[in-house]
N, C-alpha and C positions, 0 to 999 in steps of 0.2 A: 406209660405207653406213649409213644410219640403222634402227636395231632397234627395234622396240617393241611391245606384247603387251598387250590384241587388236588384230586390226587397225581400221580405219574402217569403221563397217558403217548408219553412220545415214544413212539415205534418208526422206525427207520426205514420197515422195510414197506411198511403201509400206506399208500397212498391217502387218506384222510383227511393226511394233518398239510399243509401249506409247507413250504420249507420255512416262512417266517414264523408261523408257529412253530414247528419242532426245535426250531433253537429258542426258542423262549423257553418252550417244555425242556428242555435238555439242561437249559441255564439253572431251571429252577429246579432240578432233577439237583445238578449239581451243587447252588448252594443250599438246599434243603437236607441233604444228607450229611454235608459236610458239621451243618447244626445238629443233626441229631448223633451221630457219630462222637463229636467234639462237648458233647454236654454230658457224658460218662467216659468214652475210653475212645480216644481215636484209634483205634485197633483195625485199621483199613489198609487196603493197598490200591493204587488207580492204576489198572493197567492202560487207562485209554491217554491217560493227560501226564502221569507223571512216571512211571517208569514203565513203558509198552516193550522196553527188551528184557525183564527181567527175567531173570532164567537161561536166558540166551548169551549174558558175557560176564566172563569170568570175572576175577579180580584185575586182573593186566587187561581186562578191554577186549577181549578174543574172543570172537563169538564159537559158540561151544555146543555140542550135541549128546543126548545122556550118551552114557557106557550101557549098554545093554546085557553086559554079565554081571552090571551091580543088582539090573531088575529082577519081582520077585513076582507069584500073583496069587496069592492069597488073597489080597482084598474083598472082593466077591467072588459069584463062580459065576460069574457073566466074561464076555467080549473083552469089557474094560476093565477089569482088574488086573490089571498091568501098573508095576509102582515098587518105588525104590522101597530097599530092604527097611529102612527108617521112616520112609513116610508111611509102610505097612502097618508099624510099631506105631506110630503116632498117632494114627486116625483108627485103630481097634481101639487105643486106649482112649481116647475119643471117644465113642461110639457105648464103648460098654463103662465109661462113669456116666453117660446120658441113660444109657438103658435102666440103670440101676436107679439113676433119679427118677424114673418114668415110673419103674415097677412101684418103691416106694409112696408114687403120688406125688411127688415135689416136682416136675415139670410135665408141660405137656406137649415140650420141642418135637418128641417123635411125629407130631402130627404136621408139624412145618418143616421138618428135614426128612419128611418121607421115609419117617420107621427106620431111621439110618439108616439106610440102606442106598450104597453108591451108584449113580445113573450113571455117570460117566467117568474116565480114569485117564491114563496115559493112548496117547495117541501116536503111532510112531510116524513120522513126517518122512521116515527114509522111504516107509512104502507107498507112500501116497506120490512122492519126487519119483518114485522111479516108474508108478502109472500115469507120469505125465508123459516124464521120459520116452514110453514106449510108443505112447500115442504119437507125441512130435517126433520122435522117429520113422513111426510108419508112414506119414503123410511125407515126411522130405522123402523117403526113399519111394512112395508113390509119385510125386512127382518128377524124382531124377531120375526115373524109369522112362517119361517123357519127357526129357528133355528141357523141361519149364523149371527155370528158377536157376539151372542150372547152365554154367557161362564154360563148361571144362568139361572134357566126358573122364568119367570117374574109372581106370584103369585099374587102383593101388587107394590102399589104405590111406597112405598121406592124402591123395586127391579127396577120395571122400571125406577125411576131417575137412581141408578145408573148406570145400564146398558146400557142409552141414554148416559149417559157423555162420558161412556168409549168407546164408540161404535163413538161418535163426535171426540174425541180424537184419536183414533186409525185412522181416513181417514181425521184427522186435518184440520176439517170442523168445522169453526168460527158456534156459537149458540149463543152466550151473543150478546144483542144487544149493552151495550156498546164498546167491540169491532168493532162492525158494525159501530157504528158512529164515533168513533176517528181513522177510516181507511179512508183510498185517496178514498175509493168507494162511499162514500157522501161529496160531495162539498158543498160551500157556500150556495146554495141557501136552505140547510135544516137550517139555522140560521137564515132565515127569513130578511135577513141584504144586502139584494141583489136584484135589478130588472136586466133583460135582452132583447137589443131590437132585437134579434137576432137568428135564432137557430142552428147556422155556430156552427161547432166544435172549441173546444180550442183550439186544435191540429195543427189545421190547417191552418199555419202563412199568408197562401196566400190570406186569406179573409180578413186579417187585414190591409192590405196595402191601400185601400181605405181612412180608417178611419186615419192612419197617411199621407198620403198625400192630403189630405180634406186643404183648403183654411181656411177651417172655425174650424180644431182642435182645435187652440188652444181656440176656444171663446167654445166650448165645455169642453174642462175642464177647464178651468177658470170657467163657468159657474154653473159647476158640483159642486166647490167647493164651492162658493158662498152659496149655498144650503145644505152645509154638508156633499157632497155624493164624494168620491176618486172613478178612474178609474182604473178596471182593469188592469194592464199592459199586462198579458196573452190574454186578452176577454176585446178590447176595447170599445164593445157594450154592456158591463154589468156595472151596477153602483152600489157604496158600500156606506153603510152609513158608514161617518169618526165619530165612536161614541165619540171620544176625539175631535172633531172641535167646532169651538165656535156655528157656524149656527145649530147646534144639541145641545148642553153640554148649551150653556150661553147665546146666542141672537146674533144678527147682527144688523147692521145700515140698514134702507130701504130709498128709495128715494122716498119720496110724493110728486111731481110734482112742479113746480117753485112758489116761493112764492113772490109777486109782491110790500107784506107791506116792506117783509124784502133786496128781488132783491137779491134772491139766492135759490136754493132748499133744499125745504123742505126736514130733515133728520130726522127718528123717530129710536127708538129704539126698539125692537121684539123680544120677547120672543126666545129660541131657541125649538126645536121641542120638544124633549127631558122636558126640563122646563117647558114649557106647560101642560105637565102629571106631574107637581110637584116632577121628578126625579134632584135630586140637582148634580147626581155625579153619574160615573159609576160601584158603590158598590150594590148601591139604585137600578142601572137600571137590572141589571144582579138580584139580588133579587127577583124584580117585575117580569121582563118578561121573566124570565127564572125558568127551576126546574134541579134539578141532575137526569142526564146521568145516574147513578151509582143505585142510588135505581127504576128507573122508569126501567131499563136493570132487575134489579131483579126480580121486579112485571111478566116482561114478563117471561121474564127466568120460572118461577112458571105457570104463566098461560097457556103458552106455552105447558110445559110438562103434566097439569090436561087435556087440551083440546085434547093432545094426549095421553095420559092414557085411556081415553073417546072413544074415536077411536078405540086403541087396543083393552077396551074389545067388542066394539059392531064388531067383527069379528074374534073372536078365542072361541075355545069350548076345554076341556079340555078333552081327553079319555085314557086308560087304554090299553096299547099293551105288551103281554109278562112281564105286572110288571113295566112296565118304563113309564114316563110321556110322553106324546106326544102333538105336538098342528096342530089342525087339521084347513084350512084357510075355510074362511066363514061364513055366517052370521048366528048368531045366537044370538038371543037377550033376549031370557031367560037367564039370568046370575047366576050361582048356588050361590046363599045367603045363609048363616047361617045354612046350614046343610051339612054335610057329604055324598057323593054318594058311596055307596059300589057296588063294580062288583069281585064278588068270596071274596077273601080275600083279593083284595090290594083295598084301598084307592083313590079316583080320589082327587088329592088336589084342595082346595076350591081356584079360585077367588074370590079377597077382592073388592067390588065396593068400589070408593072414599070416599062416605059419612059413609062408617061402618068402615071407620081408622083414625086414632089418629096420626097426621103426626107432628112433630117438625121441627120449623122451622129453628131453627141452623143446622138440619142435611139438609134443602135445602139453609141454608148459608154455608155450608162446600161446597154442590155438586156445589152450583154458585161459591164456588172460586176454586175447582178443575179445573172449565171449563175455569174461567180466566187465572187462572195458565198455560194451555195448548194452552190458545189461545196465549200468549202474550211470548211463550216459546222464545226465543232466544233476549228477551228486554231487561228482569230484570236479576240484579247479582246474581248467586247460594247463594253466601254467606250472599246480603241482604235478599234472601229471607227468610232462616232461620231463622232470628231475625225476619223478621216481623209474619213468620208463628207462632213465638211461643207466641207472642204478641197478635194476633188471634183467638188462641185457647184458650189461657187465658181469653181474652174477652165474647167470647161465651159460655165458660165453668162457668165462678165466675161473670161476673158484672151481674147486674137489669138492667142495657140499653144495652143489648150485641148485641143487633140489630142494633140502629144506633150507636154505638162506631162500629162497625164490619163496618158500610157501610164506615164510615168516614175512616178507617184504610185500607179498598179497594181500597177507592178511592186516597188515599194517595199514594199506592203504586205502582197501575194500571195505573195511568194518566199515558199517556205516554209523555206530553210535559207542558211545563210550557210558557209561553211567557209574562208573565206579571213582569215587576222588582217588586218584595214585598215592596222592600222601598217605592218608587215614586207612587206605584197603576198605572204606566203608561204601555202602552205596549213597548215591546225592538223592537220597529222602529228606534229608536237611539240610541241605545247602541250597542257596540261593542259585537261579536261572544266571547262566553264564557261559561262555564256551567253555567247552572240555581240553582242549588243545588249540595249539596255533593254526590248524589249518579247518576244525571244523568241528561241530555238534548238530549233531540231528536229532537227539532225544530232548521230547518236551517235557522238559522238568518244572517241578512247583517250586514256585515264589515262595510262600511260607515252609516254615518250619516245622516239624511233622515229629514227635516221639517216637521211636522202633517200641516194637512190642518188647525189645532187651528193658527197657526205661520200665515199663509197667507193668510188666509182671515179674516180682521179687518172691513172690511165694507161689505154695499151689495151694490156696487152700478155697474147696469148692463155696461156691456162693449156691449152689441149688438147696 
């Protein structure tokens, strides 16, 4: 059982601790673990320090969003049982060789993992983007209802895109959901590659202390590994699929009980989870269970603005004061179509409903990378950007596929982190802090060297 003096007591969200204390506590939080981790099985993953995208980009670097026809939800019969068809399979089988060790008397983990039983599960991050969405929606169109904010009276669909973006940009208020998702504000469990037994804050190192002085830790992660699944190091009640471990990626050894012909136990060999769904490798898996971030961000982006377009007109009416346009708030839902209102000699300008205009979609692929451009302001180099902008508008202007060359040239440029080495297809768990590419690295990767759970666990054969 692992000792050590004081315990964990840095919380984040607490006022208590000084900020110079908390990074002392956090230091010691981190090299304390790393000791007791590394003195049986480094079997961990740091989502805070060394790979904080993981889940989020593929093998090519692309940041990615699950497939939601691969999800299943058996897990529990709660909210959160939400969970790919393989991590279902992996964490029952989980679950019920612990139960079995319990019933027996050989462990007493159900008491520290909450009776197995899952607190929290997959999160979808599309519904949460588009309750923000709706919100920064209704405030721009409450205020271009009055005229604040707003430098154009909004006639037509094009007007109102542009005047949402610039209006998003000026109070540099995030709308692209892929900004929303390659931000610290959606953690792992929107990658579907995560269970939780827990619903203790990350933050909050003093509930973690149980779990590293448990008698029984280390047959917990040993265990964990066995299985395919790394532990959290921040949240050592959340469990990660190690999608490069062999018990996932390629099969393990099982133990079938003592064989009396041969007078030794039986040892079979098992598919790994992964393998079972006929995925050979993690190019395949990332394919299948996952879509881009990058075009699915667009789609909303688009829908997003039509369903507030929609909005705006069913509560503005257009009237005539002294000659000048005006917009009067309120409902009204005769919407003036295809004719002309005359009052004395000035003109009421017409509202265009959505279905009576002709919208091009490169001029809502320009407005979606205005928005990126603004969101992701102080990431990218001024000077790449100008090569890549004019690379861009060349696309959109002259090719036949200017749509998906445009997303692909987005996403090239907007990812903000790469974590994958391009040679290897592996992730940089073991490679040295370095840039990832000529123009940039954002992910804080470890200095040291790190085993994958592929390295250490070669068999399954239970330690309970």
């Amino acid at each position: 059982m692992p000792v050590y003096n004081p315990p964990f007591l840095a919380n984040s969200q607490s006022n208590s601790l000084r900020s110079y204390f908390l990074y002392d506590h956090r230091r010691w939080y981190r090299e304390k673990t790393d000791e007791i981790f590394n003195s049986f099985n480094p079997n961990y993953i740091d989502l805070w320090r060394d790979v904080p995208f993981y889940g989020k980009v593929d093998t090519k670097g692309k940041i990615v969003i699950p497939n939601m026809k691969k999800m299943t939800f058996p897990l529990t019969s709660g909210a959160e049982s939400v969970g790919f068809d393989f991590m279902v399979k992996a964490t029952n089988e989980f679950f019920y060789f612990l139960q079995r060790g319990a019933v027996a008397g050989r462990t007493n983990l159900q008491k520290l993992l909450n009776n197995f039983k899952i607190k929290k599960g997959f999160v979808n991050a599309i519904d949460l983007a588009v309750e923000e969405n709706v919100l920064s929606i209704e405030a721009f169109n409450s205020l271009a209802h009055q005229n604040i904010y707003v430098k154009k009276q909004i006639t037509d669909f094009s007007n109102y895109v542009c005047e949402a973006v610039k209006f998003f940009a000026s109070i540099e208020q995030d709308f692209t959901f892929f900004k929303y998702f390659s931000s610290s504000k959606v953690g792992l469990r929107s990658t579907g590659l995560c269970v939780e037994f827990s619903n203790d804050s990350h933050n909050n190192d003093l509930k973690k202390n149980k779990y590293f002085t448990s008698p029984e830790f280390y047959k917990y992660v040993q265990t964990a590994a066995n299985f395919g699944f790394r532990i959290n190091k921040n949240a050592p009640w959340m469990l990660v699929a190690d999608l490069n471990s062999k018990p996932m990626l390629t099969g393990r050894t099982v133990k079938r009980g003592y064989s009396r012909t041969e007078q030794k136990t039986r040892e079979i060999h098992v598919d790994g989870y992964l393998q079972e769904k006929f995925i050979p490798n993690l190019e395949t898996f990332f394919n299948e269970y996952y879509e881009s971030a990058m075009e699915y961000s667009f789609y909303l982006f688009v829908s997003s603005l039509v369903a507030g377009y929609a909005q705006y007109l069913n509560n503005i009416r257009y009237l005539t004061k002294e000659g000048d346009i005006k917009i009067e708030i309120g409902k009204y839902n005769k919407i003036f179509n295809n004719v002309g209102i005359t009052r004395g000699k000035q003109m009421i300008k017409r509202i265009k409903p959505l279905q009576n205009q002709i919208i091009d979609t490169f001029f809502l692929v320009e407005q979606y990378e205005k928005s990126l451009k603004n969101e992701f302001k102080g990431v990218y180099n001024k000077s790449n950007y100008k090569s890549f902008y004019k690379k861009f508008k060349k696309i959109i202007n002259t090719s036949n596929k200017g749509y998906t060359e445009s997303m692909e040239l987005l996403e090239d440029f907007y990812t903000p982190v790469k974590i994958y080495n391009p040679d290897t297809k592996k992730l940089f768990w073991n490679q040295p802090k370095k840039e990832l590419t000529q123009e940039k690295s954002y992910a804080n990767l470890q200095e040291k060297s790190k085993p994958t759970a592929g390295k250490i666990v070669t068999e399954f054969i239970a330690d309970i």
